[in-house]
N, C-alpha and C positions, 0 to 999 in steps of 0.2 A: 494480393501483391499490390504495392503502390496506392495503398488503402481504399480496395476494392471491396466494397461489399455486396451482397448479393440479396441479403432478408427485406429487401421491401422494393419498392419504386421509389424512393427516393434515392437509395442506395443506388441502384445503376443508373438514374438521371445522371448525378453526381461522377458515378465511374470511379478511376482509378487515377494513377500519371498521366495517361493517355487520353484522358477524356469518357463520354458516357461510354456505358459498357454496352447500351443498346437502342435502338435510333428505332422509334416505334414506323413502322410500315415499312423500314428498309432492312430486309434482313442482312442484305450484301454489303454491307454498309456499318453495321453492328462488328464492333468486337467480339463481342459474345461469340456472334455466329461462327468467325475467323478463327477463334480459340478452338472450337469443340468442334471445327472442320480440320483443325493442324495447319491452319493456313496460315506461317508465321508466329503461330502462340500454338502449345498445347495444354488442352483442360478439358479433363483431368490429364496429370502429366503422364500417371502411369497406364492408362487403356486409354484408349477414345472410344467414346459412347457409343452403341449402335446406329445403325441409319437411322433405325425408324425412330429414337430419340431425337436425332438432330433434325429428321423431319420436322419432329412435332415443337422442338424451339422455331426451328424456321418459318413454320404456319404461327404460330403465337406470337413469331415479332409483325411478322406480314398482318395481319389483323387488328396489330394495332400496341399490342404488347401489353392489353389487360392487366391490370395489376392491383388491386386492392390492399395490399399489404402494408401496416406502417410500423417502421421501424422502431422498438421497445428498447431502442440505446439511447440512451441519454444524449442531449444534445449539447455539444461544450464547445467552446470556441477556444483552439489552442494556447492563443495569446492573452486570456484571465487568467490562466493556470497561477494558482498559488506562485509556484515555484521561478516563476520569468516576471515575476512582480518588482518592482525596484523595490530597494530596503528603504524605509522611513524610518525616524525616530518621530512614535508619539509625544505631544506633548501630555507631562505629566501630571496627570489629574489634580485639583484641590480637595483634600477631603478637609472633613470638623474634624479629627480626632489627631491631631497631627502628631501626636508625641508614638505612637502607634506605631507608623511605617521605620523599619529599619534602613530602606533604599528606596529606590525606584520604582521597583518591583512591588512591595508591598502597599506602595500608593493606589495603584490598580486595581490589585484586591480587596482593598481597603473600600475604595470606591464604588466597585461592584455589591461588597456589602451594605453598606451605608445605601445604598440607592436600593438595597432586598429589606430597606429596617433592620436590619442584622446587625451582630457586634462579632468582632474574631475574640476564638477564642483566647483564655490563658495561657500564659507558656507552659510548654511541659514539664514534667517532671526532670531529672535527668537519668532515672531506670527509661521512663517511657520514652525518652529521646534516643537512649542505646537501644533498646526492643526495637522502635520505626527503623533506626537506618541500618539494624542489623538486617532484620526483615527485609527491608527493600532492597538491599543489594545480595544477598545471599540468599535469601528465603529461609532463613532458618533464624532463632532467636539467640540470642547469646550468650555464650555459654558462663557459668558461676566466676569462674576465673576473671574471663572478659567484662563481666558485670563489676567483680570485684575492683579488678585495676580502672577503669573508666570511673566508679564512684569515688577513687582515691586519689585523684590527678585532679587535682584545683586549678592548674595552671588555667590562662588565658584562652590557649589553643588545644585543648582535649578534645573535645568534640573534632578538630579540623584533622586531630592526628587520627581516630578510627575513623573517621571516613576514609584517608589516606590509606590505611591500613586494611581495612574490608577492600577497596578497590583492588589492592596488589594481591588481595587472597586468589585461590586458585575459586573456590566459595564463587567467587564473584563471577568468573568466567562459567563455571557451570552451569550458574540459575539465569544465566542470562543466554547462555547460546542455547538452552530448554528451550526460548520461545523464538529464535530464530530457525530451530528446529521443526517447530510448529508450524511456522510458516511457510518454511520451503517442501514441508507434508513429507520430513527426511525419514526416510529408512533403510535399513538396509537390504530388506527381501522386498521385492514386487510384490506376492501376493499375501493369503491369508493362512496359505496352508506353509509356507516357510520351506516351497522347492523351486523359486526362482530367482538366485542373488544377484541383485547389483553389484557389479563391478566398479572397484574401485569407490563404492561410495564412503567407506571407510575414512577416504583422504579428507572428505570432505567436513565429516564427523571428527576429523580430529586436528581439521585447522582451526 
């Protein structure tokens, strides 16, 4: 609580909201002790430890509070975080090959390759352009029909209208809450033998 940790000595130098969690030589004086006496905090919330536990934190703070342990968490300072970064706009690269980039965007990668000796490839096809963005928003390939009509629409904006199109599929909402599914490790039974159901996890599966 209060981003209290406990796996090393640096953790409880550190402490919580409150300050350290443990004051080597003073055990009366430690939180720690305070908690796992009930004196104002309790820890663990649900029993409190034996005596002879709390003895034996009491003698290990009194002694000095030994502790060789160093903490295997990464160490990050909240305020780089990606995310509380202000926005910049880069400036946009100069590449040689200029006829190349369609936008902004492509400058970049463009650049990137150019600095690998690289070339980007050719445009694609326009089968192999419905196969990718079928693929990638649906997971599935597209179907003869779908092929057919895509290769027969010359207009300017084909390609803009099945992207449009796959987005509003239901297709699209499947293959993609599959991996937000994965993420949140969803199921709908607890275990393995299929005699513990989560409740109500349904709703969640079918937002």
């Amino acid at each position: 609580k209060g981003g209290l940790v406990l796996d090393s000595r640096a953790g409880w130098e550190k402490g919580g909201g409150e300050g350290p969690a443990v004051i080597p030589g003073k055990p009366d004086q430690s939180l720690l002790m305070a908690a796992v006496r009930y004196d104002g905090y309790e820890m663990p919330p649900d029993k409190q430890l034996p005596a002879a536990e709390i003895a034996l934190l009491e003698k290990w703070i009194t002694i000095g509070a030994p502790d060789p342990r160093v903490s295997k968490a990464p160490q990050r300072d909240p305020a780089k975080l990606w995310a509380l970064q202000p926005i910049i706009k880069p400036a946009v690269p100069e590449v040689q090959e200029t006829t190349w980039p369609r936008d902004d965007l492509d400058a970049f990668i463009l650049k990137r390759l150019e600095t690998a000796e690289l070339r980007p490839s050719g445009p694609a096809d326009r089968y192999t352009l419905l196969r990718r963005v079928t693929l990638d928003l649906t997971g599935l390939p597209p179907t003869p029909e779908e092929i057919e009509a895509f290769l027969g629409d010359s207009s300017d904006r084909a390609y803009e209208h099945v992207v449009d199109r796959l987005l509003a599929s239901p297709g699209f909402g499947d293959h993609w809450a599959r991996h937000w599914f994965d993420l949140s490790c969803y199921a709908d039974l607890a275990d393995i033998t299929g005699n513990v159901l989560i409740r109500d996890a349904w709703r969640y599966r079918d937002y």
